[in-house]
C-alpha positions in Angstrom: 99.4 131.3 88.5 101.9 131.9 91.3 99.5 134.6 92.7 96.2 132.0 92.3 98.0 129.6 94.0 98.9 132.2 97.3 95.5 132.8 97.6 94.1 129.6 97.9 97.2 128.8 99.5 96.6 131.7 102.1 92.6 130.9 102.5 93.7 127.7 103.7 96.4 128.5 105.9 93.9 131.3 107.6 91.3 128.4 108.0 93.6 126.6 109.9 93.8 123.2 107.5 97.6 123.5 106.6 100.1 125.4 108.2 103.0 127.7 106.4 106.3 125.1 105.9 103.3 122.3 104.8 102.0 125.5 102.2 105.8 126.0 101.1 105.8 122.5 100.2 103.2 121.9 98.2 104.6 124.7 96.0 107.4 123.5 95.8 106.4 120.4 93.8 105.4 122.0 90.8 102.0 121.2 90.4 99.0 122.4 90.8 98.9 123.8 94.3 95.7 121.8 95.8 96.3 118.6 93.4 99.9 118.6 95.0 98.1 119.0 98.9 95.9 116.1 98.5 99.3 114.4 96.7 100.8 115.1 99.7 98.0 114.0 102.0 97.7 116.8 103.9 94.1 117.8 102.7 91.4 116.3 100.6 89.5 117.7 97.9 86.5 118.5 99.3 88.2 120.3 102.6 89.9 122.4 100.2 86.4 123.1 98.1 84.6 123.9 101.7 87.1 126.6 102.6 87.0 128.1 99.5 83.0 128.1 99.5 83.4 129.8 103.0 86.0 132.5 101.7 84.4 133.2 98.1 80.7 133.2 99.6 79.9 130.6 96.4 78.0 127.4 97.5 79.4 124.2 97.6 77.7 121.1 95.4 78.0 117.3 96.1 78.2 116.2 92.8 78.0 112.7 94.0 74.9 112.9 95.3 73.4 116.1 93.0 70.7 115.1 89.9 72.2 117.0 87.1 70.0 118.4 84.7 71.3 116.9 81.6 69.7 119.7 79.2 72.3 122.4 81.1 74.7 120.0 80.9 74.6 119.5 77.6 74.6 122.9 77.0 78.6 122.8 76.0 80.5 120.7 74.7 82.4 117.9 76.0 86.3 119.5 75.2 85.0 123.1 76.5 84.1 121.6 80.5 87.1 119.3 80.0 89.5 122.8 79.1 88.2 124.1 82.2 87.0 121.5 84.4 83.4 122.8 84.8 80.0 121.6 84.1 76.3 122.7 84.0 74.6 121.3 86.4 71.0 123.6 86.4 68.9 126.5 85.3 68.1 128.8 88.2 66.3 132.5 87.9 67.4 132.4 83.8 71.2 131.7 85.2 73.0 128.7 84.0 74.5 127.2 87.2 78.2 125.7 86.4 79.9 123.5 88.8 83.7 124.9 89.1 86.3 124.4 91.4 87.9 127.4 91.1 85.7 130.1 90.6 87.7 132.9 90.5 88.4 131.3 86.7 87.1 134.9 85.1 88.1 133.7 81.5 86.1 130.5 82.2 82.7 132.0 83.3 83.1 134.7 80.3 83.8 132.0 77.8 80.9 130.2 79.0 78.8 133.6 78.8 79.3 133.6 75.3 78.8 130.6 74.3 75.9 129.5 76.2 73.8 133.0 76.3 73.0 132.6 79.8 74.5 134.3 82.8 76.7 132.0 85.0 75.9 131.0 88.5 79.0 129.5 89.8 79.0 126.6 92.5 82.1 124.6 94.0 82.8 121.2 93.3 86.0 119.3 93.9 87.7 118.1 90.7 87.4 114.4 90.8 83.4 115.2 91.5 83.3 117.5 88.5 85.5 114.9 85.8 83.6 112.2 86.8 80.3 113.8 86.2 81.8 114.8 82.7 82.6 111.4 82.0 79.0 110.5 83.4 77.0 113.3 80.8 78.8 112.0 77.6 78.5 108.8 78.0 81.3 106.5 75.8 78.1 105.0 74.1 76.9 108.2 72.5 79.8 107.7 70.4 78.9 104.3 69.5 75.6 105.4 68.6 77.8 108.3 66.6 79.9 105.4 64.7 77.1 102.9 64.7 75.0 106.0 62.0 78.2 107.1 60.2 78.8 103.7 58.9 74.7 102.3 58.9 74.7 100.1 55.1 78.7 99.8 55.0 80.0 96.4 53.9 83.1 95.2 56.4 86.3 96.0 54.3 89.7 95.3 54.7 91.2 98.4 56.1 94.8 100.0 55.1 97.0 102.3 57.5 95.7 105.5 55.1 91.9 104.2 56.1 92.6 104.2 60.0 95.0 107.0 60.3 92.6 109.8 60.7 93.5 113.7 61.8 90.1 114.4 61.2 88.8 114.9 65.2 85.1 114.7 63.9 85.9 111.2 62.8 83.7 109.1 64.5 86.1 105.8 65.3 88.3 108.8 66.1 86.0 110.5 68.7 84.9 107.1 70.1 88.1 106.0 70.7 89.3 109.2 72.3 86.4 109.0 74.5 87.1 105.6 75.3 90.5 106.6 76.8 89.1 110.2 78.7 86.6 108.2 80.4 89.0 105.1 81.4 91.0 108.0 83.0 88.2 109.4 84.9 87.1 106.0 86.4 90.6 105.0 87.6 90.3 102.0 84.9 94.0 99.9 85.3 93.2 98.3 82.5 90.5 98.5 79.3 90.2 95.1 77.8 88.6 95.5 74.2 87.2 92.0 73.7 85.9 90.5 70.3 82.8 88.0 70.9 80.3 86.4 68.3 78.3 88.9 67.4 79.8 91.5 68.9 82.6 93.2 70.8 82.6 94.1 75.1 84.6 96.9 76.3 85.0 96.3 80.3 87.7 98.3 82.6 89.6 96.6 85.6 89.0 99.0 88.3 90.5 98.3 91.4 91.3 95.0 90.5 87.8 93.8 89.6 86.4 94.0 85.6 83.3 96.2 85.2 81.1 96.0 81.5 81.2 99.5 80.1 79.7 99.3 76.8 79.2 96.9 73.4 80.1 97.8 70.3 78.6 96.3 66.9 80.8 93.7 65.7 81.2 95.8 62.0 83.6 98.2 64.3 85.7 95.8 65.0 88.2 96.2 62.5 88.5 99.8 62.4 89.0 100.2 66.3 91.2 97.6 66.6 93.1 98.9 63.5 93.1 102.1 65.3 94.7 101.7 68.1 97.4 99.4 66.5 98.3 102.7 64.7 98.4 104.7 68.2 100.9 101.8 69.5 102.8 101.7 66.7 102.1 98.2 65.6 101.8 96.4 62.5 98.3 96.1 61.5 98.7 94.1 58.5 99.6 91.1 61.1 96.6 89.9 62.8 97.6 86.1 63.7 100.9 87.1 66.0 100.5 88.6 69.2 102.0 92.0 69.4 103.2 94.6 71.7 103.1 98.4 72.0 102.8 101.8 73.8 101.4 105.7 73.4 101.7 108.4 75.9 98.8 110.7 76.0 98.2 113.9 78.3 94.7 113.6 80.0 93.6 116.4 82.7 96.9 117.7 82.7 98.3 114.1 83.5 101.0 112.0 81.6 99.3 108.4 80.9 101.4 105.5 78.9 99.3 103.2 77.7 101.2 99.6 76.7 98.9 97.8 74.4 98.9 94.0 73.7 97.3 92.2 71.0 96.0 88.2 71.1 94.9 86.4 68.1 91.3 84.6 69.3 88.9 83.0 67.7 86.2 85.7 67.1 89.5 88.1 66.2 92.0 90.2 67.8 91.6 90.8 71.6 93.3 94.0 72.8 94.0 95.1 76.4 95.6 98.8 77.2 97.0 99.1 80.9 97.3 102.3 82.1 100.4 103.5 83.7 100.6 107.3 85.1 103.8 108.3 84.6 103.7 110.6 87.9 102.5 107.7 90.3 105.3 105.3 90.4 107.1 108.2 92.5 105.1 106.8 95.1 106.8 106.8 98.7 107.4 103.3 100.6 105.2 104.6 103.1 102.2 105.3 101.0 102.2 101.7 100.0 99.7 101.0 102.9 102.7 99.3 105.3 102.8 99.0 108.8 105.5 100.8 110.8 106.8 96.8 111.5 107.0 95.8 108.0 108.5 99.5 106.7 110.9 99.3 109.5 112.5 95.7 108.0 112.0 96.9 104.2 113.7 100.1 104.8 117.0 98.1 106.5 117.7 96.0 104.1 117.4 98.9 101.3 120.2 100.1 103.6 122.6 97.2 102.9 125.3 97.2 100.6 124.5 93.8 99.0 122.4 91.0 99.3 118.6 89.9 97.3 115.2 92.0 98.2 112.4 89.8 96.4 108.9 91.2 96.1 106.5 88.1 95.3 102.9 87.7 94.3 100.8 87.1 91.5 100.2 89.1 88.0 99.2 93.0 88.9 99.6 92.8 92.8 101.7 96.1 92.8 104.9 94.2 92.8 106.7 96.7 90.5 105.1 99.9 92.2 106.6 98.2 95.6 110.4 97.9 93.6 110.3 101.4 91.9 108.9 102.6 95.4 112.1 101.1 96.9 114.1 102.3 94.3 113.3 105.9 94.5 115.0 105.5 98.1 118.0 104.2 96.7 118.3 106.2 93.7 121.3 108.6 94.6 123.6 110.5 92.4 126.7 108.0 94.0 125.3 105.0 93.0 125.1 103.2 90.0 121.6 101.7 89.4 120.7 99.6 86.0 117.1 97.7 85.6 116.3 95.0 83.2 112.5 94.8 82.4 109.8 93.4 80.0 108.7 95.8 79.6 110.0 99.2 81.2 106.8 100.0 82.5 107.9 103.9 84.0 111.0 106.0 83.0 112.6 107.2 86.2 115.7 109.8 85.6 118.8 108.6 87.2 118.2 105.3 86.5 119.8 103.0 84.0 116.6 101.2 81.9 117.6 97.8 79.9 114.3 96.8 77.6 114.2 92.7 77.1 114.3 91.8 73.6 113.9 87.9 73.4 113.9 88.3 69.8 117.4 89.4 69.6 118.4 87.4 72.1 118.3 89.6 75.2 116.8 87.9 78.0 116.8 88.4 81.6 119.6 86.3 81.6 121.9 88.0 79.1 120.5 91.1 80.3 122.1 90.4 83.9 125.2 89.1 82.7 126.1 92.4 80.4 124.3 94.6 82.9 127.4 92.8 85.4 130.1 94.3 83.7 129.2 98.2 84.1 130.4 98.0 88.0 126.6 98.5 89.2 125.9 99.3 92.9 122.3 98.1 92.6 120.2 95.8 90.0 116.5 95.4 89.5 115.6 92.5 87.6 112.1 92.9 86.4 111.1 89.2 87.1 113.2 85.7 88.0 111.2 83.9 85.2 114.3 80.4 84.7 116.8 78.6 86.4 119.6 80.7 85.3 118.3 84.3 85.7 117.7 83.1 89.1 121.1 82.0 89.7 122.8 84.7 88.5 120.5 86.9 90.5 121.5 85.3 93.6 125.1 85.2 92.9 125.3 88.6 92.1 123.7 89.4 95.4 126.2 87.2 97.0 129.2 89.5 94.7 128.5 92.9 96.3 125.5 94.1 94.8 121.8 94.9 96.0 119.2 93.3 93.7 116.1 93.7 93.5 113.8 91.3 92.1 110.2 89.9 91.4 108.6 86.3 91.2 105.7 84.2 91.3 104.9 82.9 94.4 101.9 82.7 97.2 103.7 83.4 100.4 107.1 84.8 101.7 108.4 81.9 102.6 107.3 79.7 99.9 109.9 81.7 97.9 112.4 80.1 99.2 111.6 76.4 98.8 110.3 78.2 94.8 114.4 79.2 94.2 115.4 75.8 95.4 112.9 74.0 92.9 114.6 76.3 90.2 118.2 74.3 90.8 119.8 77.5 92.9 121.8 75.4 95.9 120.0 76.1 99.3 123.6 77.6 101.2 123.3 80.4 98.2 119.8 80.8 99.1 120.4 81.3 102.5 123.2 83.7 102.3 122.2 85.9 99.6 118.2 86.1 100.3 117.9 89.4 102.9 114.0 90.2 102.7 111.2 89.1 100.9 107.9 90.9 100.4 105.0 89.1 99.6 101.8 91.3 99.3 98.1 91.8 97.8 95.9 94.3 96.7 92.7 95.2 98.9 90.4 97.6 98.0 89.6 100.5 100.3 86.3 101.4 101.4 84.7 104.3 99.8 84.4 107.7 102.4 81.3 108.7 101.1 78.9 105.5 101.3 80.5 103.2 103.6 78.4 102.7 106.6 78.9 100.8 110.1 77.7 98.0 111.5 78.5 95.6 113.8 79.0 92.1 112.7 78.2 89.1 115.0 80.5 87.1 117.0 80.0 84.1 114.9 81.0 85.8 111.8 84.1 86.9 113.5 85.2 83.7 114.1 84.1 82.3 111.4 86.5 84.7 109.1 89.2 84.4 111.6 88.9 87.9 113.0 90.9 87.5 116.8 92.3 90.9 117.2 91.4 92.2 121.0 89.8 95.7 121.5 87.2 97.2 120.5 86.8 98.3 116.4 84.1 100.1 114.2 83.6 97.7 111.4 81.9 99.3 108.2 80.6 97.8 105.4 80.3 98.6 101.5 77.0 99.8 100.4 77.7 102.3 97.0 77.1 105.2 95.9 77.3 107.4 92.5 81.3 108.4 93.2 82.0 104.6 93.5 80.4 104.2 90.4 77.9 101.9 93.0 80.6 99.0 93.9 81.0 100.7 97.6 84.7 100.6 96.9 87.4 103.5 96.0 91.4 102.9 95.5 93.4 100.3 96.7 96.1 99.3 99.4 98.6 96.7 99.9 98.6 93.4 102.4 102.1 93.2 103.0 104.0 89.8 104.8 107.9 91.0 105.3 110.1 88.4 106.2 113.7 88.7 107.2 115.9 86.0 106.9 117.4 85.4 110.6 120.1 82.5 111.1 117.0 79.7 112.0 116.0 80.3 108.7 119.7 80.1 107.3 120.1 76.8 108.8 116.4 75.3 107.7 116.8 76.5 103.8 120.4 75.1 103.7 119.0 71.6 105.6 116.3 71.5 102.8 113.5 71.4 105.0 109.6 71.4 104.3 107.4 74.9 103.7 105.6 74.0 106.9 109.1 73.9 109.4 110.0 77.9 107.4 106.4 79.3 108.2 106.7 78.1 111.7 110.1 79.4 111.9 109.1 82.8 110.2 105.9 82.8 112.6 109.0 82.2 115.5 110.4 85.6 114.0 107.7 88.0 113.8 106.4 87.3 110.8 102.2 88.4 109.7 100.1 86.4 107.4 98.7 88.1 104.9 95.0 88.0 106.4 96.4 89.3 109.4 98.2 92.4 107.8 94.7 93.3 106.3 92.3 92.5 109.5 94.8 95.4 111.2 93.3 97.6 108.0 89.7 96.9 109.1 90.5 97.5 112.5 91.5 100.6 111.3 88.2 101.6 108.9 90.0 101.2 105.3 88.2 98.6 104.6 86.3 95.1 104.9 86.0 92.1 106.4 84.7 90.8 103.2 87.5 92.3 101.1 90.4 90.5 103.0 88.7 87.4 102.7 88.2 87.2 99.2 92.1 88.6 98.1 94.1 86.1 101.0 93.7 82.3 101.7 
């Protein structure tokens, strides 16, 4: 492996795309060596796949835009181009063309040989290209078809733990299931929300932030898939009128994924929903967040403070905790003491004290934060403020020496403040233990491959608010097959930072209005939210339509 990785790693270097310290580093991470340069953003998939189709003399494939021919594709199985990342893509001169992304993969192509009878043709393709294509061949409804057969005449029954608990990987509830997760992985799902209806039950994935219909499932399936995964999350599937919690890890193209499952009662049965948590991406740097050199600058100072409160604010799956365990992997030193409570612990970080909630037992956020008080910590991350007294303590303890870190529920930065006073915390507390406050949003980014430019009139600009001076290319989404057609691709964060300065002090203590702190805030330095994302237009991540539907 170390050798592989010095060639590609030298091709690249002699092509003049990384240099040697940025090479050194990548290797140094333990990963593959090009997943870990792209990590690093230093190169992007298909740079890497160009170089190597200039070096190896092998032709390079667009996937995204290539008509596969489904017969080759077909040709292997599912687990075999998931093994080895590759997939048919043609016939050509009695050759079966395969779309790798590392062709010098000899055991691959021979293994292919056999099974297939042909000779291989390798092509270069870049990863993502090649899993999402997989994920496009067998489709997650195939399965259903598979399940819909296997159980064709079948009365419902009442399932046992024995029924559902299958090792059998032909199973077909199995097989669906399993495909079901593969594919969610391969689309960048957040979420997969498993929703019973009528006369039938939806499947939709939240991708990036926005619910997309996958595939229906007969409403005789129910049971069994639900049963199913209340066996992978280790829940209780005898109990079908209490909500319940519960988690599985799984390792999916070579990646850790937790998935934390939920159950609701409803009136057609039992909704699930899975969110997806890679284990590897909460040790995302500050930077990466999408932050402006303004806002990381004040973040980054009061992470340097030994006391005082750090709120994060928003609503329900904004990236507030990827923005705390991003701030805490900057603090997380082997002199300081650092406990979390959470509900739930979303991601495991070593070095860092974890406290699980348990309501149940009597451990809330606030008894949590009281016991978690008495083991001398440095710095305390309180999953959410959700009452009156987890609040209080929170900002008393940052008041006693500590740095806490905290989440809560509100629209803007300095709405926060008039929120803790409505929660009975006395304003002078407020306004001496408060530091910084992060309110933020999730925009999606513009997809590289489709987006196109235009440029949009003057009325339009005013009418959306857009007053930045200069001249900017504004692009638009259009869609394309890597997309998945919605013209969109990842996310970034809107960011409003606001430091508490001694106008502020003096306003929160006085009890004034949320209008008198924005203007004071606005006095300070302080971006709206719009404005934080019409800089990320400006700058071709992505639209004008975008920021005005995720910020008032």
């Amino acid at each position: 492996m170390k050798r592989v990785k010095r060639r590609i790693g030298q091709i690249l270097v002699d092509a003049g795309l990384i240099d040697e310290n940025k090479l050194r580093e990548a290797i140094n991470k333990g990963k593959p060596l090009t997943e870990a340069l792209v990590e690093l953003g230093y190169l992007t998939e298909s740079q890497i796949a160009s170089a190597l189709s200039k070096e190896m003399h092998i032709p390079y494939v667009d996937l995204a835009n290539y008509e596969t021919n489904q017969s080759a594709a077909i040709s292997i199985s599912e687990d075999l181009a998931l093994r080895y990342i590759v997939l048919p893509i043609d016939y050509e001169d009695k050759k079966l063309v395969v779309a790798m992304f590392d062709p010098s993969n000899i055991f691959a192509i021979d293994d292919l040989r056999i099974i297939t009878g042909y000779e291989i043709k390798p092509v270069i393709a870049t990863e993502t290209d090649i899993l999402s294509a997989i994920s496009e061949v067998y489709k997650l409804d195939a399965h259903v078809d598979d399940m819909v057969e296997d159980t064709e005449g079948e009365e419902p029954k009442e399932e046992t733990e024995e029924d559902i608990k299958i090792t059998d990987k032909s199973s077909p509830v199995v097989k669906m299931i399993d495909s079901l997760l593969i594919e969610s992985v391969h689309k960048r799902a957040g979420d997969i929300h498993i929703e019973p209806q009528e006369d039938e039950m939806k499947i939709r994935f939240r991708i990036d932030g926005v619910l997309h219909d996958i595939t229906t499932v007969p409403k005789k399936m129910q049971a069994s898939i639900i049963s199913r995964l209340k066996i992978m999350g280790g829940m209780d599937i005898a109990e079908r009128r209490l909500p319940q919690d519960g988690r599985f890890g799984l390792k999916i193209d070579r990646k850790k994924i937790d998935f934390r499952a939920a159950t609701l009662p409803t009136v057609y049965g039992e909704k699930l929903v899975l969110r997806l948590l890679e284990k590897e991406s909460i040790m995302i740097e500050l930077d990466n967040l999408g932050l402006n050199k303004s806002n990381s600058k004040l973040i980054k100072k009061s992470l340097k403070k030994p006391y005082g409160a750090i709120l994060v604010t928003g609503p329900t799956g904004c990236g507030k905790t990827t923005t705390l365990y991003a701030s805490l992997n900057i603090l997380n030193e082997v002199e300081k003491n650092l406990i979390t409570v959470e509900d739930p612990v979303e991601y495991r970080v070593d070095g860092i004290n974890q406290v699980q909630t348990n309501p149940i037992a009597g451990l809330t956020f606030a008894a949590g934060l009281r016991s978690i008080l008495r083991h001398d910590p440095d710095i305390v991350m309180i999953g959410e403020i959700r009452d009156k007294e987890t609040a209080k303590i929170a900002i008393e303890s940052a008041l006693t020496g500590h740095l806490v870190l905290s989440t809560l529920h509100t629209n803007s930065a300095p709405g926060t403040l008039i929120r803790l006073i409505e929660m009975n915390v006395e304003p002078f507390l407020i306004a001496s233990a408060v530091d910084c406050i992060i309110t933020q949003r999730l925009a999606r980014k513009l997809c590289k491959s489709c987006a196109e430019s235009y440029k949009p009139s003057e009325k339009a600009l005013k009418d959306a608010g857009f007053d930045l001076k200069g001249k900017f290319k504004f692009y638009r989404a259009v869609g394309c097959k890597r997309c998945a057609n919605t013209g969109y691709r990842g996310r970034i964060g809107l960011f409003q930072v606001l430091r508490m300065n001694s106008e502020l002090e003096k306003l929160t203590v006085a009890g004034e209005t949320g209008e008198k702190l924005i203007e004071a805030a606005k006095r300070s330095g302080m971006k709206s939210l719009r404005e934080d994302g019409f800089l990320k237009v400006a700058e071709g991540i992505t639209a004008i339509e975008e920021i005005l539907r995720v910020t008032v």
